[in-house]
N, C-alpha and C positions, 0 to 999 in steps of 0.2 A: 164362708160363702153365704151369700143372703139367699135362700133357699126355702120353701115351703117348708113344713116339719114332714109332711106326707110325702115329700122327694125324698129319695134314697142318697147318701151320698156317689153313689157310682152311676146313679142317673143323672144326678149334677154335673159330675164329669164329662159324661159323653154329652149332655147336651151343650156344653164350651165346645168341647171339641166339635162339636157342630158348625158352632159359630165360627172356629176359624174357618171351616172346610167354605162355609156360605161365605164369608171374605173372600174367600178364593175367586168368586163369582165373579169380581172384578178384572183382573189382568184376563181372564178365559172372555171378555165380551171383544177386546180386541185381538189377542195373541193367536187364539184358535181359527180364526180367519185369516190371518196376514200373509200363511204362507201360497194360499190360493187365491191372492189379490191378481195377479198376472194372469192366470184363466178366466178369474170373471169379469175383467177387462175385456179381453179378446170376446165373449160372449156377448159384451154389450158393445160391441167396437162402433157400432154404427146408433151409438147415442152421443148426441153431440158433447164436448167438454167429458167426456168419460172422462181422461185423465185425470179430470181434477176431481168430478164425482165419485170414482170408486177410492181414495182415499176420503174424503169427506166421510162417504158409509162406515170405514174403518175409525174417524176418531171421533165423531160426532156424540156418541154416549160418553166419552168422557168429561166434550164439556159440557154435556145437561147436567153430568154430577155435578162438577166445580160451580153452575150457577145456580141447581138449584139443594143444594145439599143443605143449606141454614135454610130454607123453609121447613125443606124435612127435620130438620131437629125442632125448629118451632111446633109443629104438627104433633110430635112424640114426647114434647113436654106437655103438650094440652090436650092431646086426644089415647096416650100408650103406646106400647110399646112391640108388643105381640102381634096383634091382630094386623098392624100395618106391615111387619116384616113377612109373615106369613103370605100375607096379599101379593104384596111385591114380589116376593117370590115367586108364585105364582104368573102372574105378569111377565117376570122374566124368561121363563120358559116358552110363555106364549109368543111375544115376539121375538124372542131370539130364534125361536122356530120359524115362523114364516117367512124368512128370503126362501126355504127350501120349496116352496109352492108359489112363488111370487117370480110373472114375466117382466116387470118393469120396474126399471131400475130405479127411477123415481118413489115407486110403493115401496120396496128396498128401504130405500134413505129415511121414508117416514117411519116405518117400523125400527129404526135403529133410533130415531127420534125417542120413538116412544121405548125402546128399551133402556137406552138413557135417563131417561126421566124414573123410572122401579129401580134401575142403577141403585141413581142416587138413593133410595130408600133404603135399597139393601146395602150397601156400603156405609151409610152411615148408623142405622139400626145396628146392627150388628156389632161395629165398634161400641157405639152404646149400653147395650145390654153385658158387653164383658165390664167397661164401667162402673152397671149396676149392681150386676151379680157378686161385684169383690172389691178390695178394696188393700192398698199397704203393698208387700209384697206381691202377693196372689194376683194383683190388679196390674203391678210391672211387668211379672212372668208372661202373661197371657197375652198382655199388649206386645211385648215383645215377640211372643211365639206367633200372634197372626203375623206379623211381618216376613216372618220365618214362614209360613206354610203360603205367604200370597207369593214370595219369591221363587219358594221351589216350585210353587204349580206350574210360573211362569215356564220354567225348562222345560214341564211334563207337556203342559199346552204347544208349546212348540213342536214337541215332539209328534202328539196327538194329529195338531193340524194338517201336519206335514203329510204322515201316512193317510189320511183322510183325504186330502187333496190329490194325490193320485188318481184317485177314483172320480172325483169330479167338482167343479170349484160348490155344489150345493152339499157335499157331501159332510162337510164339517162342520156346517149349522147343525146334523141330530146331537153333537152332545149337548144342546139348550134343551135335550126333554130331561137331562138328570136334576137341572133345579127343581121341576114339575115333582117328583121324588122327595129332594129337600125339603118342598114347602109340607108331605104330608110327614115326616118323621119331626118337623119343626113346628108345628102344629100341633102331637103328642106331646116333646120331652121340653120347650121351651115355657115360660110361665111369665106370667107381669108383673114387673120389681112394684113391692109397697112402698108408699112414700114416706111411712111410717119408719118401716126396717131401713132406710136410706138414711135418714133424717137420723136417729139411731146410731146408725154408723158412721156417719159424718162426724156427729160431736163423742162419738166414744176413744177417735182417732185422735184427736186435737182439738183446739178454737173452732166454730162453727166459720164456715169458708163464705168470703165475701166475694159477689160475684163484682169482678173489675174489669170494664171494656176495654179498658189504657190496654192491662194486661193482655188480655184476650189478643187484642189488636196486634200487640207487639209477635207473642205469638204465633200468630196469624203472615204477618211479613217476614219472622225467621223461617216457616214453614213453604212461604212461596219460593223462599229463594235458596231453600233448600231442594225443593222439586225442580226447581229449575236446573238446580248442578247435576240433581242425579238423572237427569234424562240427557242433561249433555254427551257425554260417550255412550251412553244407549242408543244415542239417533245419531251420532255422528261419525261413530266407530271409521266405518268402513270409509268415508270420505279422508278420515287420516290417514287411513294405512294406504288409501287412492294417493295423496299429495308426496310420499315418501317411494310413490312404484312399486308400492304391491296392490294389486286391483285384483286378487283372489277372493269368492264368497268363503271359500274355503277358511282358506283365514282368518276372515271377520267374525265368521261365523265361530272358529274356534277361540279367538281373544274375546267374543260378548260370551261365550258359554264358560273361561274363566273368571271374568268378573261376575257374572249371576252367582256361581259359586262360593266369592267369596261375597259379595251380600248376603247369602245365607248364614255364614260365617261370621259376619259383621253380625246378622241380627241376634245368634246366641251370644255372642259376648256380651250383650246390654245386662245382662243377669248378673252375669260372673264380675262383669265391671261396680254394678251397684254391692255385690256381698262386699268386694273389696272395697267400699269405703267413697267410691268415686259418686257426687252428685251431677245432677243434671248440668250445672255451666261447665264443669271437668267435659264430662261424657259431651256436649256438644262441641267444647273449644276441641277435642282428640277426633271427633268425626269432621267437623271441617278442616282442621289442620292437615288431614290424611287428603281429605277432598281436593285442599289448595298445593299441597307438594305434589297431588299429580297431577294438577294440572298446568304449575309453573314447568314443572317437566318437561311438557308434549313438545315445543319446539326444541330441545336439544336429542330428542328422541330420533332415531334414520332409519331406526330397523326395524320389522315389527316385531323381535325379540324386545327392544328395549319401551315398546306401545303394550307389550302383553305385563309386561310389570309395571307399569305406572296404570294400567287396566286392573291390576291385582290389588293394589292399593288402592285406589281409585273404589274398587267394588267392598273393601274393609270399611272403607268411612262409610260410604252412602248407607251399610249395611246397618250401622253401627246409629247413624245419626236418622233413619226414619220412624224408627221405637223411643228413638230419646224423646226426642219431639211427641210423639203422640200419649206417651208416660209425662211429662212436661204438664201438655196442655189437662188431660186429663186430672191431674191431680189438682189443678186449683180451680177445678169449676167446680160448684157447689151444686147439690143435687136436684135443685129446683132449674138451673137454667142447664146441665147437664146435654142435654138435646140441644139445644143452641151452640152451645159452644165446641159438642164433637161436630155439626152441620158446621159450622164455620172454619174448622179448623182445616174439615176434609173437602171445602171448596177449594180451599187455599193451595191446598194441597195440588189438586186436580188442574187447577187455577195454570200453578208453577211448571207444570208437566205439558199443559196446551201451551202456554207464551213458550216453553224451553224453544224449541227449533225456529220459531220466531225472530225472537230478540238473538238468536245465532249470526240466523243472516242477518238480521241488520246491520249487531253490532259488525260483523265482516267486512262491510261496505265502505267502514271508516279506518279497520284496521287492516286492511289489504290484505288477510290470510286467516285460516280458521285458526291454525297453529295458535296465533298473537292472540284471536280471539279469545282461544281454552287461556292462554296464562295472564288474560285480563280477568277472566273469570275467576281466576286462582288468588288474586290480589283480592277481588270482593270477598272470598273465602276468609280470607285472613284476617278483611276487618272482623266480619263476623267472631274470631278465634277472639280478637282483644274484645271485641265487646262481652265476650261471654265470660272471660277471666276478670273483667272488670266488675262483668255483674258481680260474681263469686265474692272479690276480696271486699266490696263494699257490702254485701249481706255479711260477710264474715265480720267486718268492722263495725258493723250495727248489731249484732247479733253481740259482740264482745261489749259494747258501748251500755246495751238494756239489761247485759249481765252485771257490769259497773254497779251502776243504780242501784238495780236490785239488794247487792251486797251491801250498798251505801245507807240504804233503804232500813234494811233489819239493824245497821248498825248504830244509823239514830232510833 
């Protein structure tokens, strides 16, 4: 771990472990609210377009992340890394707090604006700095483990919201004062990676890494169209199980609480799959493939018995394949553009999450049923699957080809 010599290593630790909790920050800006959306509707009933307003409030921090997340890593390669997460932090708590004192829904919408906007700081800082702090393994582990603690918090915030909402729709904005909290324990035990110790451990690992946009880019559109799938039955759930004649919350609500669990599930195995020998186009072509067989599925599905198992698999890929991706991009940015390219990756990301229900409906409009739409979706999956097996055998054939040489090499 690239660490002070005056940090202890069991302060090292808990300050990672920090850092996933602060990733956490992200799913908790919409989830903690959503279940009190229908009471603060009915409180603002008599503001005109509410309907469309009071969702707006709910996603609108996520796309300030996706547009402005590659600033913020620009920012964090030329200005550091601490002080900006820290602030943000701060920030976050501040407006996440004020809908609870605010009568217009309009100020509302501004403050989620600007919670948005620290979002993005703190979502991508934070991936950043696990980046900085490690490297090899230790740097797959951790990437993988935020995915794992952003997906359980998702249940717990659900839960949270839920019992908070009883009491009244402003009641669920106080848990924005515990980031207030983070930012001073993240302030102590957080430090600013040296460019030195980086630089260091870039060429101690291997060849010194060359920053490629090609790359980055490509990337970058595996990662949107990965957020795209995996928001798919998270937003669409309860409309399948509606077109099949089960119109139960009850039940939507128990088939999206077994797939979150197996996303969780999905995200530990990224570890256990890499000891066992599996590289990133393996581990990506097995997360889509899991993606694309449930969603060729959905239309031969009737019951929500057989939507709760294509939800079970369905929640294994997504789990599996949002740590690949972010281990992926990670690993070939070089330490100088580092901030750029987590900013770019986690727009993308953000990007694929706001278009998912979008390009839903639209493509719908041409395929006359959501059903056809999920196993159109399933076919895009699967090129995905060849192109990623293709990547594989052609590194693998170039990689054998420079081996050639080499032996051809010493032998004249």
């Amino acid at each position: 771990m690239n660490a002070p010599t005056r940090i202890t290593q069991s302060k090292a630790t808990f300050a990672t472990y920090l850092l996933l909790l602060i990733n956490c920050l992200s799913p908790m800006a919409a989830i903690v609210v959503a279940p009190s959306l229908p009471q603060m509707q009915a409180h603002f009933a008599a503001v005109p377009n509410v309907e469309f307003l009071i969702p707006v409030a709910l996603t609108v921090p996520g796309l300030l992340v996706a547009l402005l997340s590659p600033v913020v890593g620009i920012l964090a390669d030329r200005h550091g890394r601490k002080r900006l997460l820290v602030a943000s932090i701060v920030g976050y708590g501040i407006f996440g707090l004020m809908p609870m004192f605010l009568d217009s829904l309009y100020a509302i919408i501004v403050s989620r604006v600007a919670l948005g906007c620290v979002e993005s700081v703190v979502v991508t800082v934070s991936t950043l700095l696990i980046g900085d702090y490690y490297s090899g393994a230790q740097r797959q582990k951790y990437l993988a483990l935020q995915t794992t603690f952003a997906s359980a918090s998702a249940i717990v915030f659900f839960m949270v919201g839920g019992a908070l909402g009883e009491i009244g729709w402003r009641a669920p904005y106080v848990v924005y004062a515990v980031p207030l909290l983070l930012a001073l324990v993240s302030k102590a035990l957080l430090w600013e990676p040296q460019a030195a110790s980086m630089a260091a451990d870039e060429e101690g690992a291997n060849a010194p890494l060359r920053f490629r946009p090609l790359l980055l880019a490509g990337i970058c559109l595996v990662t949107f169209i990965g957020a795209v799938m995996f928001m798919i039955l998270q937003i669409q759930m309860a409309y399948l199980l509606g077109d099949i004649g089960e119109h139960s919350p009850q039940t939507a609500g128990l088939v999206a609480s077994a797939c979150s669990v197996m996303i969780v599930i999905g995200t530990l195995s990224v570890h256990m799959l890499a000891r066992l020998g599996l590289r990133t186009p393996h581990c990506l072509a097995l997360a889509f493939g899991l993606i694309a067989a449930s969603f060729l599925a959905i239309p031969a599905m009737h019951s929500w018995q057989g939507i709760m198992g294509v939800a079970l698999i369905n929640g294994l890929g997504c789990g599996l394949m949002l740590p690949t991706l972010a281990i992926w991009n990670m690993r070939e940015l070089p330490w100088q553009r580092r901030g750029l390219g987590t900013g770019m990756w986690y727009g993308s990301y953000c990007l694929g999450m706001f278009f998912s229900p979008l390009l839903v409906v639209a493509v719908t409009k041409t395929s006359g049923s959501l059903a056809t739409t999920v196993s159109w979706a399933g076919g895009l999956c699967v090129l995905v699957v060849i192109a990623a097996l293709g990547a594989s055998l052609f590194k693998r054939a170039k990689t054998r080809d420079l081996s050639l040489a080499a032996v051809n090499l010493e032998d004249a």
